[in-house]
Each structure stands twice: as structure tokens, then as C-alpha cells.
VOLUMMAR-56842 format. One record per residue (C-alpha): residue number from 1; z negated, y negated, x. Coordinates in pm, whole numbers, plus 50000, padded with zeros to 5 digits. Layout:
    k      Z      Y      X
  NUM      Z      Y      X
...
end
This chain:
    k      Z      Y      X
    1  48471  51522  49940
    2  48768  51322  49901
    3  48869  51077  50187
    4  48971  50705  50136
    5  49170  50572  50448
    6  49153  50243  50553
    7  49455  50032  50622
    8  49273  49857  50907
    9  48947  49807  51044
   10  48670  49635  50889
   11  48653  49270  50935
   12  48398  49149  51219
   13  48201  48806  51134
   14  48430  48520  51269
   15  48754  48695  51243
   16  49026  48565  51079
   17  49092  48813  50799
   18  49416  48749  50658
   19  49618  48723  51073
   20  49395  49056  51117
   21  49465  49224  50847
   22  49829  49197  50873
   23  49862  49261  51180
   24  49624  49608  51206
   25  49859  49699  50856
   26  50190  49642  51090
   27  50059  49827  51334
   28  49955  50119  51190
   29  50295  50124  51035
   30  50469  50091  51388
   31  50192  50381  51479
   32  50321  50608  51205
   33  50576  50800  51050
   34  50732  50684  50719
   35  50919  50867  50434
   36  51022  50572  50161
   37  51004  50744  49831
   38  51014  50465  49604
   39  51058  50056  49570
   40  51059  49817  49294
   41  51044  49420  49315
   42  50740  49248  49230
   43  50893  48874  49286
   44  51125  48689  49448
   45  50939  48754  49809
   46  50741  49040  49755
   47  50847  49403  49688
   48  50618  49750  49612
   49  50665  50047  49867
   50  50607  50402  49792
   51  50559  50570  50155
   52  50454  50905  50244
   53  50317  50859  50555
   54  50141  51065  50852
   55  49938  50900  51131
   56  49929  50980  51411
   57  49508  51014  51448
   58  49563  51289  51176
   59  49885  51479  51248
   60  49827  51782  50958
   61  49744  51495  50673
   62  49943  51356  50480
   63  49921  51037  50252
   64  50040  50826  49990
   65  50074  50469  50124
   66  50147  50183  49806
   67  50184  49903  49926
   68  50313  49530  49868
   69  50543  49425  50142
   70  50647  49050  50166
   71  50894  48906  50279
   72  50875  48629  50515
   73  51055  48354  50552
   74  51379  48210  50723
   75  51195  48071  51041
   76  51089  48465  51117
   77  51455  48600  51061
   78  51315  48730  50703
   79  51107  48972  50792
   80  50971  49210  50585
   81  50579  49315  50660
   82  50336  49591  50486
   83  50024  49310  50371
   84  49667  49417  50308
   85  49704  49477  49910
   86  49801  49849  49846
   87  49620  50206  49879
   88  49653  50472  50064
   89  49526  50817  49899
   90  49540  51215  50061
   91  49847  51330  49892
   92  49615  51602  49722
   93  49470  51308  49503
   94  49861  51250  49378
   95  49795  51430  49024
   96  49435  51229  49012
   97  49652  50865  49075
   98  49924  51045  48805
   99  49630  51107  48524
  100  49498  50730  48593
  101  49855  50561  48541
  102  49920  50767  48223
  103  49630  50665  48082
  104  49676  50313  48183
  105  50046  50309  48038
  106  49860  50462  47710
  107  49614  50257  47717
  108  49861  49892  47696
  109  50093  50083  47460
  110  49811  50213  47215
  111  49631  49814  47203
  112  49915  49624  47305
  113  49727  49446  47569
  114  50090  49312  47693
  115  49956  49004  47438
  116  49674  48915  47645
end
């Protein structure tokens, strides 16, 4: 069966879920090793990361980490941070995330959907 990893834990009742969430994403980036494969801007502050990335919980894996990364602003020193939105998929699923996007590029170029 095919495994979905988590980018952090699961929120606990009375948690603040977006501090939480940001900060178990950073840390599991600081916790892991990184290969950037790809970026493109989303907006003026934010900015999509391609990583291949290996954690250290599962040394022999290997994953595909997309991920928006924002930018924050001048009182941190613009700092850039990994947030909660993105997906991480077992690089085996890469020709299953391949199919989904050509179909999705079809899909907008076949009914124009860029209209809607």
C-alpha cells in the first residue's frame, strides 16, 4: 500500500494550528536532508519548492516534498519558511503525480477552463 507522510503531527484540541503547523514543517526541514530540484514564484511573498528530501526516521526512503514557502517579512530579516500547504509523496508515486498533472494540463487546454 502506498504511504502518505505527514508534514507534522496531527493537531491536538486547543492547539493553535497555524504557530504548530509551521513550526513542526520547519523542523522537520531542519531534521532533514534537502535536494532543491525545482522553484517557481507563486506571488510577491510566496514561492513553490520542489525538494527531494530524506528524513531522518526513514533513512532508505526517499520523497517528493512540494511545497509553498513564504516569505516573511522585514521585522524577521525576510525569512523564508516551508508552510503547511504542499505534499509530500514516496518518490515511487512520481509517474502517478506525472499522469495526474498531464491530465490536468489536458483537461484546462481541451475546455478552456482558464475562462472560469
Amino acid at each position: 500500500m502506498d504511504e502518505i507522510v505527514e508534514s507534522g503531527p496531527l493537531q491536538r484540541a486547543g492547539e493553535n494550528k497555524n504557530t504548530d503547523e509551521k513550526s513542526s514543517v520547519s523542523q522537520n526541514y531542519a531534521e532533514s536532508q534537502n535536494q532543491l530540484v525545482y522553484t517557481f514564484t507563486k506571488n510577491t511573498l510566496e514561492e513553490v519548492r520542489a525538494n527531494i528530501v530524506v528524513f531522518p526516521k526513514r533513512p532508505r526512503s526517499k520523497y517528493l516534498d512540494l511545497r509553498i514557502w513564504q516569505t516573511e517579512g522585514p521585522s524577521s530579516g525576510s525569512i523564508e519558511k516551508p508552510t503547511h500547504k504542499g505534499i509530500c509523496l514516496d518518490i515511487e508515486l512520481l509517474p502517478q503525480l506525472r499522469e495526474a498533472i498531464e491530465a490536468a494540463i489536458a483537461a484546462v487546454e481541451k475546455d478552456d477552463m482558464r475562462s472560469y
